[in-house]
N, C-alpha and C positions, 0 to 999 in steps of 0.2 A: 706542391709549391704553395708559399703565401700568399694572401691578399696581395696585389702591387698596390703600392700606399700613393695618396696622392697628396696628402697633408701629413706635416708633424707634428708631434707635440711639443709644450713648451721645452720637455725632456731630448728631444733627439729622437723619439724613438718612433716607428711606422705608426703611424694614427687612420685618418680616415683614407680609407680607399677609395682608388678611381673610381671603379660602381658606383660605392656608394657617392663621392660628391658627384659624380653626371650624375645621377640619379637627382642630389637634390638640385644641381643647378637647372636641371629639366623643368621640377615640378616649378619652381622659382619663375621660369621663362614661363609656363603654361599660365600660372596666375597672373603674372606681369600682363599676358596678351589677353586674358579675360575682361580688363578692366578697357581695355581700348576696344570696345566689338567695331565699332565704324573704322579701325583700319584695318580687321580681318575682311571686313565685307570687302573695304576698297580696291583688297590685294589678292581679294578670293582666296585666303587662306583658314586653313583649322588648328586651333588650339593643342590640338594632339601633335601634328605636324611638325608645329613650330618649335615645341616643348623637347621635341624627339633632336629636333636639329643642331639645337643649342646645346644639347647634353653631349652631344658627340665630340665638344671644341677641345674636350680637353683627353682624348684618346690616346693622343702622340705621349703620353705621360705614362703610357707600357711600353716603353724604349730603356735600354740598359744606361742611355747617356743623363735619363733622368732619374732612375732610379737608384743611380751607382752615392747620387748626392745624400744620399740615407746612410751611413756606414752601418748604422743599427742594421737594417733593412737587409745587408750585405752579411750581415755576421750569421742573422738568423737563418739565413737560404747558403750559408758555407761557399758566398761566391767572394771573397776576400778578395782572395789570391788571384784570380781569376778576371776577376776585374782591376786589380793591377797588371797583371800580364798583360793584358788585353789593351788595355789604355784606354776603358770604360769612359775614364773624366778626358780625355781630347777628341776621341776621336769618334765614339758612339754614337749618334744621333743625339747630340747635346741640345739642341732647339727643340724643343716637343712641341711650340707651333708647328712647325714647318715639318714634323714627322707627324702631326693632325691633321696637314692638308694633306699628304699623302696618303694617309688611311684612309680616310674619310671621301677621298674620291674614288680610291677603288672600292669600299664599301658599298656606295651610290650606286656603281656601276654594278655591282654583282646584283642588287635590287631593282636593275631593271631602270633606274633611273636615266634617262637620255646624256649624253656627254655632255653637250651644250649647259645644262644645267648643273651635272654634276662638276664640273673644271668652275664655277665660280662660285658654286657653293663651299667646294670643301677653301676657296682661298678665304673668304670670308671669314669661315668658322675656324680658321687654321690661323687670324690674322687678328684674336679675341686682345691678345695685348697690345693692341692699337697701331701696330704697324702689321702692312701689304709686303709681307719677304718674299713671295713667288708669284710672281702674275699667273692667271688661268691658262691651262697648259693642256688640251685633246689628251698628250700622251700621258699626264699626271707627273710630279715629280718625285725623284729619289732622293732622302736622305740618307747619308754615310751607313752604310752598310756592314756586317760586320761578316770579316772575312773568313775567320775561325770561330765557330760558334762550340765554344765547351761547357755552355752557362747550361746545356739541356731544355734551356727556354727558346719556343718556337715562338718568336718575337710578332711578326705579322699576324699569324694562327691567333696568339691572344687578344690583339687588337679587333679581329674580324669578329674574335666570340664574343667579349664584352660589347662592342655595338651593336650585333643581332639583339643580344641580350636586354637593351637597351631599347631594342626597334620591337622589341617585345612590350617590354612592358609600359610604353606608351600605345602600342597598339596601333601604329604607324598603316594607312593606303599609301601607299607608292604612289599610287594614281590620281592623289591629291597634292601632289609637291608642284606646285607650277612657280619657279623662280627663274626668272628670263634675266640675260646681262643690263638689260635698258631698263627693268624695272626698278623703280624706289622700294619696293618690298624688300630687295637684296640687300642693300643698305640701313633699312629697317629691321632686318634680321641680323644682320652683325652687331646693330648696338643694344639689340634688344640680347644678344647674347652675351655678351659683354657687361649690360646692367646685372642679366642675371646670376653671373658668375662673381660679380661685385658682392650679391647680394649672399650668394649662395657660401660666401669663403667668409660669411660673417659669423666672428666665432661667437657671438652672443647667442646666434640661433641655429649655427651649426659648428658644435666642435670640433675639435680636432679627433679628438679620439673614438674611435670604431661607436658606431650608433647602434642600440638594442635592435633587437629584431621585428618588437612589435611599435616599434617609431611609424607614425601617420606623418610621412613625408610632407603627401599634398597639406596638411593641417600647419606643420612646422613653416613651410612655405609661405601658406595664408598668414601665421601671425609676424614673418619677418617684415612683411608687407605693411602691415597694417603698424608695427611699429617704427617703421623708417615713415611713414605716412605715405606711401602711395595705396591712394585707394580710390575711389570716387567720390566726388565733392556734392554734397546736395544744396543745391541752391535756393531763395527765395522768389516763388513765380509775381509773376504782375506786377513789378516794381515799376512806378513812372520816371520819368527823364525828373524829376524832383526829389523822388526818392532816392534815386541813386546820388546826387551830386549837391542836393542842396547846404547852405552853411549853417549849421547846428549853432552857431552864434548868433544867429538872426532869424528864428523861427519865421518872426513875420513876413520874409520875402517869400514869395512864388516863384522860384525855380522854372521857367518855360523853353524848352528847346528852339533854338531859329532856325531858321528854311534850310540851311546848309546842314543841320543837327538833324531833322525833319529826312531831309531827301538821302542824307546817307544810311540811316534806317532802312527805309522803303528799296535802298538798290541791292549795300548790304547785307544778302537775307541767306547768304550759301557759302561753301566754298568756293577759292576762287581770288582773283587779283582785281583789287580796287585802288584807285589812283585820287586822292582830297585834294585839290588844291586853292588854297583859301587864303586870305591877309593872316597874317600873325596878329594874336590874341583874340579871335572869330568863337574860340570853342572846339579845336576839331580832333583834341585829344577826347575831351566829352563823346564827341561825334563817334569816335572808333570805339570809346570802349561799351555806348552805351550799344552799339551795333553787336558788342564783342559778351555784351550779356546777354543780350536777345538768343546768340547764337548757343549758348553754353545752356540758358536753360529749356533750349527745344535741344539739345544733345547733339548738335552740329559742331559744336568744337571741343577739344576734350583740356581748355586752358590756355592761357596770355602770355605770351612773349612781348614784350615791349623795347625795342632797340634805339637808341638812339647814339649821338654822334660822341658825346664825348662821357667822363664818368662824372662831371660835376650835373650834367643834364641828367644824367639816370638817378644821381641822387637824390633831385627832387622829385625827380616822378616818380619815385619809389615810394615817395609819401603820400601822395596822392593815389597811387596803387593801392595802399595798404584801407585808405581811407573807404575805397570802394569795394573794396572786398571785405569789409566791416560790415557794408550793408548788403553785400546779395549771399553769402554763405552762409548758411544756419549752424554751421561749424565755426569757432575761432580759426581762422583762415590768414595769415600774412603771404606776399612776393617774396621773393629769391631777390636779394642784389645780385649782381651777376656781372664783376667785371674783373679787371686782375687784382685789384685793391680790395676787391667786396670782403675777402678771407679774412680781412684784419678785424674783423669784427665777429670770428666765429670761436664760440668757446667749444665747440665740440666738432668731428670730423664725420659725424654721422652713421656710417658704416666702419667696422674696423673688420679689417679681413686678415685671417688667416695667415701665416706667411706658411712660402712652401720649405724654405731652408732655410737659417741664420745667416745673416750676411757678413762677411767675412772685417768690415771697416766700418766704423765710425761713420763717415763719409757718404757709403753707399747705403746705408741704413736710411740716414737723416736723407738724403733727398730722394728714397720713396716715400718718406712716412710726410716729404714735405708735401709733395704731388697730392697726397690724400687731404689734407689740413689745406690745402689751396685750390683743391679739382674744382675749377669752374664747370668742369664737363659734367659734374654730379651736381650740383647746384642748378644748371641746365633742366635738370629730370622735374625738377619741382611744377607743381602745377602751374604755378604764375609766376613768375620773372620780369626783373626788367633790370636791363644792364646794356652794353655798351653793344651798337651793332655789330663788331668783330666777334663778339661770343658767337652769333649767328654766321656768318662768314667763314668762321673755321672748320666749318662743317663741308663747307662746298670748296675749300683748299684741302691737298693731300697733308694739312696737317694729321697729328698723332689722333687716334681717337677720333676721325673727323665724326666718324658714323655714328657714335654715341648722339651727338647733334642729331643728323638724321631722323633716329627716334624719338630724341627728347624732342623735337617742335611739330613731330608728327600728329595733325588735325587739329592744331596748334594753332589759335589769331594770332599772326603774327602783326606787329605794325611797326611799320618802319617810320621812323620821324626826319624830317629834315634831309628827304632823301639827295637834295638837291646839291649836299655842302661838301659833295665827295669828289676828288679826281678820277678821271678817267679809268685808273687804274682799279681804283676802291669800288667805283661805280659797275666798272665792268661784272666786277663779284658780287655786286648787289645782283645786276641782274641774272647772272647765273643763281643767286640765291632763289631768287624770284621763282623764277621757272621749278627751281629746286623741290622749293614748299610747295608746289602749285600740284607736282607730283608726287609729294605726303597727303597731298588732302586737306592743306591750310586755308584756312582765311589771312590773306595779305592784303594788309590796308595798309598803302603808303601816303603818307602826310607831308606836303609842300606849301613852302607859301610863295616860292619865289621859284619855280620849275622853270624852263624853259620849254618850248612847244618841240622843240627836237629829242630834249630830255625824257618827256614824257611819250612823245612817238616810240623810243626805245624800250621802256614798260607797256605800252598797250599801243600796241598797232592797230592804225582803224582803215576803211577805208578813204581813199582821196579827196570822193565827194565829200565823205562827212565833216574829214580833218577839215578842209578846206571853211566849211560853216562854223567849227568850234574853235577855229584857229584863235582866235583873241577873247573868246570868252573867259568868263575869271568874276568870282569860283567858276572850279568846274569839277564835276563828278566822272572820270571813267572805268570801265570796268570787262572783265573777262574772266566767264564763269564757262566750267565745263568746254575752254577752249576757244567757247563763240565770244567776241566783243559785243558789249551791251550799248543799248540807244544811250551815249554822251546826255549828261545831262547839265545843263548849264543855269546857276543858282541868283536869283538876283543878291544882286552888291550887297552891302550894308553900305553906310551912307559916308564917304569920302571925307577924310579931312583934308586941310593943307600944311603941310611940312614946312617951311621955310628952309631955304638953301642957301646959304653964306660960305664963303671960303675966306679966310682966316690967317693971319701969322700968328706962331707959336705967343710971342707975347700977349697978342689982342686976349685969344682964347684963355692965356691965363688967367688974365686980371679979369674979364666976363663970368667966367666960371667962379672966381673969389669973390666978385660983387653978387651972383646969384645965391652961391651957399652962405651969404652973409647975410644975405635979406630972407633965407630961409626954403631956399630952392635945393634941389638936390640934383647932383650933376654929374655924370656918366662920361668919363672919358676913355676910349676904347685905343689901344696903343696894336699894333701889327707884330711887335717883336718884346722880349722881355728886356731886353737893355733900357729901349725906349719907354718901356713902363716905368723902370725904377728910374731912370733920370728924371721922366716929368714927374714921377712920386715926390726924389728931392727938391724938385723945382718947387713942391707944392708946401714943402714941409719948411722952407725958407720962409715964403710970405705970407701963407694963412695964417691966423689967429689961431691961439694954444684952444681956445673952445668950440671951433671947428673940425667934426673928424675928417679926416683923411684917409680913406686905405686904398691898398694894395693888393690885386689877385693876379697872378699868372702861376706855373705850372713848375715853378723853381724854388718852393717852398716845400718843406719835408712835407710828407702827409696830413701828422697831424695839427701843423700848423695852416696849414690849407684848411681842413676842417671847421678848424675854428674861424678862420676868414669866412667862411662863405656861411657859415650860420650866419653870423656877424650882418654880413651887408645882404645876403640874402631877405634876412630880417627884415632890415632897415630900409632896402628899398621895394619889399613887396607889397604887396595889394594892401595890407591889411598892417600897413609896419607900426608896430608900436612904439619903437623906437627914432621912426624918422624926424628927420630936420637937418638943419641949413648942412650942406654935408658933400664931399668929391672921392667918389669913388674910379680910380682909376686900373685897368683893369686889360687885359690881353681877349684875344678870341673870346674864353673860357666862357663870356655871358652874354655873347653874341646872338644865342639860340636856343630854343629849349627851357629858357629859365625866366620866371617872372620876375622878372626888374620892370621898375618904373622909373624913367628920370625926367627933370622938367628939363634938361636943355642934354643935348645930346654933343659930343665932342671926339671927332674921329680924324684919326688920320685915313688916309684915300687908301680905298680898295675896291674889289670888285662888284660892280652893282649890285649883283643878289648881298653880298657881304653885306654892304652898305646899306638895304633895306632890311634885314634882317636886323643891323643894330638899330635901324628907327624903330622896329617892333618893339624897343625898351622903351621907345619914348612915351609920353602920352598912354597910356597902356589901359589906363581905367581912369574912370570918371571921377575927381576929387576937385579939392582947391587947388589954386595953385597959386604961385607968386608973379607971373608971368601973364601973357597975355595971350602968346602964339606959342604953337609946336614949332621947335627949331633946330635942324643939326649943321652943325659947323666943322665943314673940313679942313684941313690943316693945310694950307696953302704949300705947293710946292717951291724948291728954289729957282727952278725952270719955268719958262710958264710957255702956256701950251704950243704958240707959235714958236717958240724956240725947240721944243723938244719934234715939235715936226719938220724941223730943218737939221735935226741931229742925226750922227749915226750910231745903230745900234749898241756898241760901246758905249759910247757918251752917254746914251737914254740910261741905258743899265745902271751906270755911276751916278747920274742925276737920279734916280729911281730910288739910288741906296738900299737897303736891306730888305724891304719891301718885296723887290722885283727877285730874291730868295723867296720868297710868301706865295706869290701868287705870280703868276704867268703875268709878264710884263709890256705885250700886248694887248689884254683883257684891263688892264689896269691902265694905258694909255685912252682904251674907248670909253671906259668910265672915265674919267676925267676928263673927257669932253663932251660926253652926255652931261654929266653933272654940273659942268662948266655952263653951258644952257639952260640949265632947270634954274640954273640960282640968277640967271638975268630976269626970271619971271617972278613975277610981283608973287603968285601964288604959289612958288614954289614947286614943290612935286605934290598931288593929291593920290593919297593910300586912303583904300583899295586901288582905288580907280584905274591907275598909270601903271601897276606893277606889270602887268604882263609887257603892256608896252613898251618901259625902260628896260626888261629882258632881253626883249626880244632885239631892242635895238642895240645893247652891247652886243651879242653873238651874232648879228646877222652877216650876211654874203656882200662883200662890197669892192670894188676897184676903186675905192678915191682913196682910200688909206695912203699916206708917203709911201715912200718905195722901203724908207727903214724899217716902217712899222708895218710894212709885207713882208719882210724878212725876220722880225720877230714872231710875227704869227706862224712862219713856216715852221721856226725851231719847235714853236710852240704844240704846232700839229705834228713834225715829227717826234717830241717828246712824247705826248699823248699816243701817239700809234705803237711806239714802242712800250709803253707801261698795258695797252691793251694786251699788245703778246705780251707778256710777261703774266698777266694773271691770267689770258688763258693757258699759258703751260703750266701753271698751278693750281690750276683745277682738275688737272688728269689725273685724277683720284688714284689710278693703279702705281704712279710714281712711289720713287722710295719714299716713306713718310719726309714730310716738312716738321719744323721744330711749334711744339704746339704752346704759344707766346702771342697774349693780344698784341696786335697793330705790326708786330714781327712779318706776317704774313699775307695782314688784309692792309696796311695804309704803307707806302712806299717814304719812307723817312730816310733822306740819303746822307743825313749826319748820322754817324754809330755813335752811342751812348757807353758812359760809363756810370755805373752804380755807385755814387760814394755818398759812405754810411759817414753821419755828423756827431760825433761823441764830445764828451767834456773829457772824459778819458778813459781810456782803454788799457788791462793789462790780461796777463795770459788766462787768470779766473774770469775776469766783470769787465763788463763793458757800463758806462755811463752815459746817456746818451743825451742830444741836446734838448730834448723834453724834460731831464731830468729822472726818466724812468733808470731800469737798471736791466742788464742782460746777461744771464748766468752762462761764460764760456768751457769748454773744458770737460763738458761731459761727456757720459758716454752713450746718455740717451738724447733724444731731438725733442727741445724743450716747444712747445709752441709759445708762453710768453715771449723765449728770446726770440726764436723768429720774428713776430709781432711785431717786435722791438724794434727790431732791423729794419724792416721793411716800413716801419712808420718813422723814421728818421733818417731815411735815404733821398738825395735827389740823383735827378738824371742830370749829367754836364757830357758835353761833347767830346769826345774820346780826342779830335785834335790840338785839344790844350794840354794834351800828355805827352811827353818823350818815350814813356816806359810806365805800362799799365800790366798788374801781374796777378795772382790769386791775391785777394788779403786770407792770411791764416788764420785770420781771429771769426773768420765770419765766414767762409769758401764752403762749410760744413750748410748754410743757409741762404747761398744767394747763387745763381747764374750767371754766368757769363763774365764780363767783365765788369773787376770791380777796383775800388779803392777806400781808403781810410783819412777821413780828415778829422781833424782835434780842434775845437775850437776855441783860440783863448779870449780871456775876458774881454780882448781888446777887440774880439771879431773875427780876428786872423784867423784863417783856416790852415794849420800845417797838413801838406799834403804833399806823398811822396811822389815824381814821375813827370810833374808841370814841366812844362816847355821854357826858357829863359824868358822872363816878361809877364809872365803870367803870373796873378797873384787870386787868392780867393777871399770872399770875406761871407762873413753871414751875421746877419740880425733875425730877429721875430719879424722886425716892420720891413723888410725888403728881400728878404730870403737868401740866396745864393746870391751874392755879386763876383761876378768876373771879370777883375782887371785886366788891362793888354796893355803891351808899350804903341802896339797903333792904334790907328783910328777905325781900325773895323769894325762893326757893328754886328753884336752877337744875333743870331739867326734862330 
């Protein structure tokens, strides 16, 4: 009998054999695990071991249901006819996962390996293309058997002799396999088998066709390694809190760390879960990472994950990333962006693997080769990242590939930013994240400015005395290493300002904000919904002065027109803006957090206290001139006022609330506005730092004086919340059938579905034209990555309920998910789009993006 092949070649014809790729996907996983020693120590595992385990994933690939896919393969062994008979292509063991978990456990078991271990190792290793098909099973399972066997191939018989074969030549103790169901090693070994099968199906360094006999496996291994770049990073020692962050534009300043910068150093100093909570703009991304080099060059962490809440926040700290990894690598060293959008900007796919057949469609071709050209899950692997917290999240939902995650943040700093800006839902996954990393071996350093003391109770449990003393401190450091909670350490302040608190009507705040950007002020107005942005955008485009800018940011702008927005005023209103002056920038969530904006007068419509302090963190932000006297934010008065809305019922509050009370839980948004209503009868406003815990604390606390309506919004409120907690904990039962592996799909609860409609100037069966003006070649037969690019940078997201009938578009179905559609946009704006609901119209410009008309008055969410 032949080789059983496990790759083709470009020709059709048997290439590399199963032996031989386990073999190399083996040595692939033995070097991959050499380069981590501190997770073999953590997981008490060996290198041989590991190497041995992950070669075995792909077994189930001496089965007649895989093999039959070769017709070459069939001609050469005269099993044609035979496997037509037989009905080889239906009914054979067509899954060679799931006939890999089933060798692979009785193999285990003939080795003496214990059940308990062997029933989730072989699901693991049977589960290497990112889906769990059999949960672990005592008895093992069977795949489709075949009832007449005339092929003379003793099918199982061959599987048991290439894995001994295999248990051979890694050299395997039995008596060293310790993978328990509760341990993160199991996990860790699924995705480490999975990278190395990634790596191993790379035709650059292993090809398709039968390998010489005097081929140095382990050597080929080593250099596929060293050319995708994972390898170990040598860092520069002794570098001070100056050296790492100081500004190369201003030699002359002295770079000095503050007590918050200081004390998180000295805590720190291990693996382990550490909790910042500090004012915004303190330092405490400094704080984390300068914690996060200390740790990389004593060899306690093996690389930086940086997560934050949205992708315009990972964009700038991306640069800032880059900046610092400038200075401690003695290697040219950049991050990973790392979010769904980060691919738009990748000329190359990294790895290119093997394929095992020709795929029979156009279709099914183009979105595997898209999966590669977009896998955030390989972009993950990279030494330092920083991207959206849901890249981290998917790991601890039974998304596709969660495990790949696993490995990749395994002994990993993790730092989590703005932990505090998630629902209940998101949050809950944080904290199973938490725990998660804690049993890789991470450093998690989570960064708050505005936590709440129940929030952070849920991260680091202390005990009662102590809670009790640290309850209002602020900063505060906690922390939980090796399981034990650490002595809380509570930092003194920096020195308080005062805020000024004014509530407003829309007109006042207009004409304030056009008298300020007139005298040379720059002015921040933060809108709750995108409607509300582009209406006050036009409001502003009526009466300001032509030499006044004015923009626009929200989340309804194709890609690459957002890009250019947020250079733009990111620019303009940062620290150091060259470009600033008299100027209204009006703007949705998007710069709420995470992003260095400075404005001198701040302008917001009402939301949730922590919201609301996080958008004063733009005000005031750094020390300069300014045109103005005081810090001041102004809320937008509502049409209710508060004695009214506490004599309302829940109905009525909702409708007075308007679109809003869609945003944010509309009880939490009633106690802010009466907290807030209070601050601004005081001459001093609100003082930050000072008051932040305490305005916290006092929206979320326990009270019976609330109206009886605004007891009944809290109930829904609490049972909304209760039900979003189950929901993400049944989507972390990792054994489920996989979830679809899609940021924010699975980690943020968004209860509008979206539709994907791509913005052309025009479109025919060749070319697409799109409204950047680029070009998109259709009609191929290969999967271009320009056009995708294309696509995906000239798409927005609109609400699926402003269509009657949403269906594949044909011109683009070859390059996008899910649901999509086609809009043309003519010179006059007009979006023609097919499937709108009667009433609905679209428009788009560069200066406002997607507008969506209605014949009512509802307000887009």
């Amino acid at each position: 009998m032949n080789l059983f092949w496990a790759k083709t070649t470009l020709e059709n014809q048997p290439g590399l054999s199963v032996y031989e790729h386990l073999t190399n996907v083996g040595c692939v996983a033995r070097c991959i695990a050499e380069i981590f020693p501190e997770s073999l120590k953590r997981f008490h595992l060996r290198p041989k071991e590991v190497s041995a385990l992950a070669a075995l994933h792909d077994i189930g690939k001496i089965s007649p249901g895989f093999q039959q896919k070769c017709k070459a393969w069939l001609e050469e062994n005269g099993l044609v006819d035979i496997a037509r008979n037989g009905r080889w292509c239906a009914v054979m063991e067509l899954d060679h996962g799931v006939v890999s978990h089933s060798a692979i456990q009785d193999f285990l078991l003939q080795q003496g390996i214990e059940i308990n271990q062997a029933q989730y190792l072989s699901a693991i290793l049977g589960a290497h293309h990112g889906r769990i098909v059999h949960i672990p099973n005592p008895r093992g399972i069977k795949p489709s058997l075949i009832t007449e066997n005339k092929s003379g191939i003793e099918w199982h018989e061959e599987r048991q002799k290439t894995a001994q074969k295999i248990w051979n030549y890694f050299d395997v103790d039995n008596s060293a396999i310790t993978f328990y169901p509760e341990s993160p090693a199991l996990w860790w070994l699924a995705g480490l088998t999975t990278l190395a099968d990634w790596i191993g199906s790379d035709e650059r360094f292993f090809p398709a066709e039968h390998r010489a006999e005097n081929n140095d496996v382990p050597c080929l291994a080593m250099n596929a390694l060293e050319a995708i770049g994972l390898h170990k990073i040598q860092f520069f020692g002794n570098l001070s809190f100056h050296d790492l962050f100081h500004d190369a534009k201003k030699p002359e300043v002295t770079w000095v760390p503050n007590a918050m910068q200081e004390k998180t150093l000295s805590i720190v100093n291990g693996p382990g879960v550490y909790v910042i909570e500090a004012p915004m703009g303190t330092g405490k991304t400094e704080a984390a990472l300068w914690a996060a080099y200390q740790l990389l060059v004593s060899k306690k962490a093996a690389g930086i994950y940086f997560a934050l809440p949205t992708q315009v926040t990972s964009n700038r700290i991306h640069l800032r990333m880059n900046a610092f990894l400038q200075r401690i690598c003695q290697v040219k060293t950049s991050s990973r962006l790392i979010h769904s959008n980060s691919w738009l900007f990748e000329t190359d796919i990294g790895i290119h693997p093997v394929v095992t057949e020709r795929l029979n469609t156009k279709s099914e071709d183009a979105r595997v080769w898209r999966d590669w050209f977009a896998s955030t899950k390989r972009a993950l692997l990279a030494p330092f990242g920083v991207g959206t917290v849901d890249q981290a999240l998917l790991g601890v939902v039974a998304a596709k590939h969660f495990f790949i995650r696993h490995f990749a943040l395994a002994g990993k700093v993790v730092i989590i930013d703005e932990v505090h800006s998630y629902d209940l839902f998101t949050g809950t996954l944080i904290d199973n994240l938490i725990t998660t990393l804690e049993g890789l071996g991470c450093t998690v350093i989570v960064l708050s400015a505005t936590l709440s003391g129940k929030r952070r109770r849920q991260i680091i449990p202390l005990p009662e005395d102590i809670e009790i003393e640290v309850e209002l401190s602020y900063p505060l450091i906690t922390g939980r290493r090796e399981g034990v909670s650490l002595e809380p350490a509570a930092i003194t302040p920096p020195k308080s300002r005062d805020v000024r608190v004014d509530f407003v009507k829309n007109e006042q705040a207009v004409k304030e904000a056009i008298a300020l950007a007139k005298n040379g002020g720059s002015v921040l107005w933060i809108s709750n919904t995108i409607d509300s942005a582009q209406n006050q955008y036009r409001q502003f485009m009526k009466q300001v002065p032509v030499d006044i800018p004015i923009g626009l940011l929200h989340s309804r702008f194709p890609f690459w027109r957002r890009e250019q927005l947020e250079d733009e005023w990111m620019e303009r209103f940062g620290k150091d803006g060259q470009t600033r002056c008299g100027s209204i920038l009006v703007s949705t969530q998007v710069v709420e957090q995470s992003v260095d904006l400075d404005a001198d007068l701040l302008i917001t419509e009402l939301a949730p206290t922590d919201m609301l302090l996080q958008r004063i963190g733009r005000l005031w932000r750094h020390e300069r001139l300014r045109p103005i006297d005081s810090a001041r934010i102004c809320i937008l008065k509502e049409e209710k006022s508060l004695d009214e809305l506490r004599q309302m019922e829940p109905k009525a509050i909702l409708k007075a609330l308007g679109s809003k009370a869609h945003v944010y839980a509309p009880f939490v948004l009633l106690r802010s506005l009466e907290l807030w209503e209070k601050q601004s009868k005081k001459s001093t406003g609100v003082s930050i730092p000072s008051q932040i815990r305490q305005l916290i604390e006092a929206t979320y606390e326990e009270r019976e004086s609330d109206p009886e309506s605004w007891q009944q919004l809290w109930l829904e409120w609490f049972g909304t919340d209760s039900a979003k907690k189950m929901l993400a904990s049944r989507n972390t039962n990792l054994w489920q059938v996989a979830l679809e592996d899609e940021e924010g799909l699975q980690t943020r609860l968004n209860e509008i579905p979206t539709v994907a409609l791509v913005l052309c100037r025009s479109l025919t069966r060749k070319e697409a034209v799109f409204i950047d003006h680029s070009t998109g070649l259709l009609g191929s037969d290969q999967y271009l990555l320009a056009t995708a690019q294309a696509i995906h940078k000239n798409l927005v997201k609109v609400p699926d309920y402003r269509f009657d009938l949403v269906g594949l578009s044909p011109a683009f179905s070859d390059y996008l998910k899910g649901r999509q559609s086609v809009g043309i946009v003519a010179e006059n704006g007009m979006v023609e789009v097919k499937g709108l609901k009667n009433g609905i119209r679209f428009f788009y410009s560069d200066e406002l993006g997607l507008v969506i008309e209605r014949s009512s008055n509802e307000e887009e969410i």
